[in-house]
VOVOLUM-188124 format. One record per residue (C-alpha): residue number from 1; x, y, z; residue in one letter. Coordinates in nm, 4 decimals, padded with zeros to 6 digits, always signed. Layout:
REM residues N
<i=NUM&xx=X&yy=Y&zz=Z&aa=A> .
...
This chain:
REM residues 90
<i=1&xx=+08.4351&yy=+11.7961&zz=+07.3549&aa=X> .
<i=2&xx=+08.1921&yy=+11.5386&zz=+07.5101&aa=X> .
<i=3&xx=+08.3015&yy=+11.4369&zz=+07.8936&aa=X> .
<i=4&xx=+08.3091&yy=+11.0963&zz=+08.0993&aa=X> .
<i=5&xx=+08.3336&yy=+11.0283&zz=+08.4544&aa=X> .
<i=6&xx=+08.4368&yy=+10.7190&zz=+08.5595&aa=X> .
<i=7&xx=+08.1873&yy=+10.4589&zz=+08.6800&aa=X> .
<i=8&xx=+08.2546&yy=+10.3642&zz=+09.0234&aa=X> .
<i=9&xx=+08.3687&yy=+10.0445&zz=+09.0943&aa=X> .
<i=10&xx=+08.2497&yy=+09.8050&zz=+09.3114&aa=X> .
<i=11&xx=+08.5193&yy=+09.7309&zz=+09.6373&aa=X> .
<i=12&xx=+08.7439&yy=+09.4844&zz=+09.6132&aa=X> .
<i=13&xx=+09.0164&yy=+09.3953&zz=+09.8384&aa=X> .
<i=14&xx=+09.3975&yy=+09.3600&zz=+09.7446&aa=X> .
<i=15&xx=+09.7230&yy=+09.2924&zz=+09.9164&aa=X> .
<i=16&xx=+09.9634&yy=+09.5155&zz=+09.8880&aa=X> .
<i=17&xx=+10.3781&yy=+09.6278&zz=+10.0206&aa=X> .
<i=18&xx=+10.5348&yy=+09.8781&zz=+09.9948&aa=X> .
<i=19&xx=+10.8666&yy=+09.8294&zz=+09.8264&aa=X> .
<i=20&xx=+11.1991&yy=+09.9817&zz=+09.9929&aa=X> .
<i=21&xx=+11.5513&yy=+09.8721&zz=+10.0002&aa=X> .
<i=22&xx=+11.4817&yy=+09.6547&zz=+10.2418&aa=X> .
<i=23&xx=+11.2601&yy=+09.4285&zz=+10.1745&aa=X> .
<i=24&xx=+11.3244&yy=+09.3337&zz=+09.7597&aa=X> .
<i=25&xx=+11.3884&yy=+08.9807&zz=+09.8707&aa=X> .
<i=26&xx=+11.0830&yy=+08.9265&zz=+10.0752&aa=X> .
<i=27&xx=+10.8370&yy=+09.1122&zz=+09.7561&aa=X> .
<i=28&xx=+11.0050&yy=+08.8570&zz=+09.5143&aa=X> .
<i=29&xx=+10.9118&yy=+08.5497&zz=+09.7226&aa=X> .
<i=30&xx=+10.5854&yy=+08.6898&zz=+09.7405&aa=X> .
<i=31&xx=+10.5679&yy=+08.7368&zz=+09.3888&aa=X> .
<i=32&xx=+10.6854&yy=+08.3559&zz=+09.3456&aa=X> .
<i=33&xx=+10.4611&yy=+08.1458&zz=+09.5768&aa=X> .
<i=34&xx=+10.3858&yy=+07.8850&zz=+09.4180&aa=X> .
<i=35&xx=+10.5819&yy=+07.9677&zz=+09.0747&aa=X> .
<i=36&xx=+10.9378&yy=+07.8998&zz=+08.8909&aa=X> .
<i=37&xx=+11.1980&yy=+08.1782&zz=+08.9865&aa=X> .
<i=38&xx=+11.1315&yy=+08.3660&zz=+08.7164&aa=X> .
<i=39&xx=+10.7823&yy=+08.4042&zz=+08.7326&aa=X> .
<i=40&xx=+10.6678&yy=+08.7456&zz=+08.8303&aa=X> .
<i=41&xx=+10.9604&yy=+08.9537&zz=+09.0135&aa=X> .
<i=42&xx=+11.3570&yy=+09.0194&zz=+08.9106&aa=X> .
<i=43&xx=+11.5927&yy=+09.1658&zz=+09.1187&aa=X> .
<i=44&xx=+11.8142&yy=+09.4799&zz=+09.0085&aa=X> .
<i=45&xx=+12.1418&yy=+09.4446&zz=+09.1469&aa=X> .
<i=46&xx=+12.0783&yy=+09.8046&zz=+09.2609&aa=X> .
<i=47&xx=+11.8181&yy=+09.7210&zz=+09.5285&aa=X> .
<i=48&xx=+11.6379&yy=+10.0156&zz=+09.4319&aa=X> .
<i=49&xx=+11.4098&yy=+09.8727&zz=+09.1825&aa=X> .
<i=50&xx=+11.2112&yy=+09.5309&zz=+09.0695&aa=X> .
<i=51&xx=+11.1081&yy=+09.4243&zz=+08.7298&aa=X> .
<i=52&xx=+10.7841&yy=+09.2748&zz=+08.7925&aa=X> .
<i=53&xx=+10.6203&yy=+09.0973&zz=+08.4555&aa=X> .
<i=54&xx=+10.2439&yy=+09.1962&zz=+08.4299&aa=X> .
<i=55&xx=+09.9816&yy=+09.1099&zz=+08.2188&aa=X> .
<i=56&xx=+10.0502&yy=+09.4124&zz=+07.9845&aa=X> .
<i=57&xx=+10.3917&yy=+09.3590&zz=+08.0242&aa=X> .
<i=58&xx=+10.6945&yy=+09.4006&zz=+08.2207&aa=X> .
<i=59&xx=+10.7190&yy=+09.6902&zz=+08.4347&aa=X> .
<i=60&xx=+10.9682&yy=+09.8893&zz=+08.6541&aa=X> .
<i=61&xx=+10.8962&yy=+09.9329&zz=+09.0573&aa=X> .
<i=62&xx=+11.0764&yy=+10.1823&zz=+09.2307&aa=X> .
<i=63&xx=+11.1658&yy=+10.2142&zz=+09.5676&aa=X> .
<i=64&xx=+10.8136&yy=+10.3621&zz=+09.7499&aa=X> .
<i=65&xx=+10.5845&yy=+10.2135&zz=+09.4757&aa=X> .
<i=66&xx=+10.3532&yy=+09.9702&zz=+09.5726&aa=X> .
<i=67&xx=+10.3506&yy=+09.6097&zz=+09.4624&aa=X> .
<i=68&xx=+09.9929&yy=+09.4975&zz=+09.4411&aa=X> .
<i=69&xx=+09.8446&yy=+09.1591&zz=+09.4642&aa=X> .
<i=70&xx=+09.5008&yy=+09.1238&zz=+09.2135&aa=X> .
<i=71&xx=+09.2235&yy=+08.9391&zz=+09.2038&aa=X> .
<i=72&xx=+09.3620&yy=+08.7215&zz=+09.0130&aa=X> .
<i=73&xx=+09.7071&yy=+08.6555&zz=+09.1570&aa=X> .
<i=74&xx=+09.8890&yy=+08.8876&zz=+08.9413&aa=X> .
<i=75&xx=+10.1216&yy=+09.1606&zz=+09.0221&aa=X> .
<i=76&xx=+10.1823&yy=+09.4819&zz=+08.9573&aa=X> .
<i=77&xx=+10.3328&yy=+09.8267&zz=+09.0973&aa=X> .
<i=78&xx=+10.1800&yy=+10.1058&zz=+09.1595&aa=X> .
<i=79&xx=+10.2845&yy=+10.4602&zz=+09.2365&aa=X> .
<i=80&xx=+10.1846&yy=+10.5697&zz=+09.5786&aa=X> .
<i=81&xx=+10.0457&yy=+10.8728&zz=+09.5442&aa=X> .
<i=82&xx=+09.8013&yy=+10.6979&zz=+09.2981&aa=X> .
<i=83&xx=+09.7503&yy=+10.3504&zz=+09.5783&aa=X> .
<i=84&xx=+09.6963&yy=+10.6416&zz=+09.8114&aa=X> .
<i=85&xx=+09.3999&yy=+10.8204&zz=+09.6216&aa=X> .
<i=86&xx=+09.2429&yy=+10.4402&zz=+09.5322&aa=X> .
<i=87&xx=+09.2898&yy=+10.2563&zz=+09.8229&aa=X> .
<i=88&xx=+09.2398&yy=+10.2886&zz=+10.1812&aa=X> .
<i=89&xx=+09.3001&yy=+10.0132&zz=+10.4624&aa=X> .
<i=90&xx=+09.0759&yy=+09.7644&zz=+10.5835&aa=X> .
């Protein structure tokens, strides 16, 4: 079976929170600067998780994911132990 290894990829820098119970309201203004409410983030009445509409899609954030920032204003989560192994601080 022929292998690959990934190319590496030149550094770019993101913003990024943590998500916890405490701070769903402050990610989903952050996700909505500048857009209608409905934009990027929705609330779960559960506090313990965000829909957050990507590119690809809308996705599920769970308490101790990541919400990432891109280049290119969108949003996303990310696991952590997967943020941890990709990023590092600046």
């Amino acid at each position: 079976m022929p292998k690959f290894r990934k190319k590496p990829v030149k550094p770019v820098e993101v913003e990024a929170m943590v998500f916890n119970e405490n701070n769903q309201s402050e990610i989903i203004m952050w996700c909505h600067e500048g857009l209608p409410p409905e934009a990027n983030a929705i609330a779960r009445p559960d506090y313990k998780s965000l829909i957050i509409r990507t590119l690809e899609g809308d996705m599920r954030a769970m308490c101790g994911d990541y919400i990432i920032k891109g280049v290119k204003g969108e949003f996303y989560p990310c696991k952590s132990d997967i943020f941890e192994r990709t990023y590092e601080a600046v």
